[in-house]
N, C-alpha and C positions, 0 to 999 in steps of 0.2 A: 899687917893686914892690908894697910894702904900696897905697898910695894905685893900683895900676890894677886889684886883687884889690876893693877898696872900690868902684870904680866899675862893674867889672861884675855886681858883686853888687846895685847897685842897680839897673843895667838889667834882670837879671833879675828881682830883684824887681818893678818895675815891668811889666815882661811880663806876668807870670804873674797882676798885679794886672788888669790888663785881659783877661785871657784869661778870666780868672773873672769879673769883672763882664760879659764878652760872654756866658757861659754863665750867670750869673744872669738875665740880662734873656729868653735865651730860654728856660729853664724858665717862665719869671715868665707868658710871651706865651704859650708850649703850656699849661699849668695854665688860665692864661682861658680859650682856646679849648675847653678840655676841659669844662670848668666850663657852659660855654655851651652844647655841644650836649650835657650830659646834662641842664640844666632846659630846654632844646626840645625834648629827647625825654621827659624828663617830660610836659610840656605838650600833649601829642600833637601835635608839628609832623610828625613821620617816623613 
C-alpha cells in the first residue's frame, strides 16, 4: 500500500512538473510578444 501511495505521488508530482513548465514557456512566449509590440509601438510602427 505504502509503495502504490509512493508511486502516485510521484506521477503527480511529475504532472504538475509539466503543467508548470507548459505554463512557464507560455508566459515566457506572451512576455516576448508583449515586449515586441510595445518597442514597435514605441518606434512608430502602429
Amino acid at each position: 500500500m505504502t509503495i502504490l501511495a509512493i508511486l502516485v505521488a510521484v506521477v503527480l508530482a511529475f504532472l504538475a512538473f509539466r503543467f508548470v513548465a507548459g505554463i512557464t514557456k507560455f508566459a515566457v512566449l506572451a512576455l516576448v510578444v508583449l515586449v515586441a509590440l510595445f518597442i514597435a509601438h514605441q518606434s512608430g510602427a502602429f
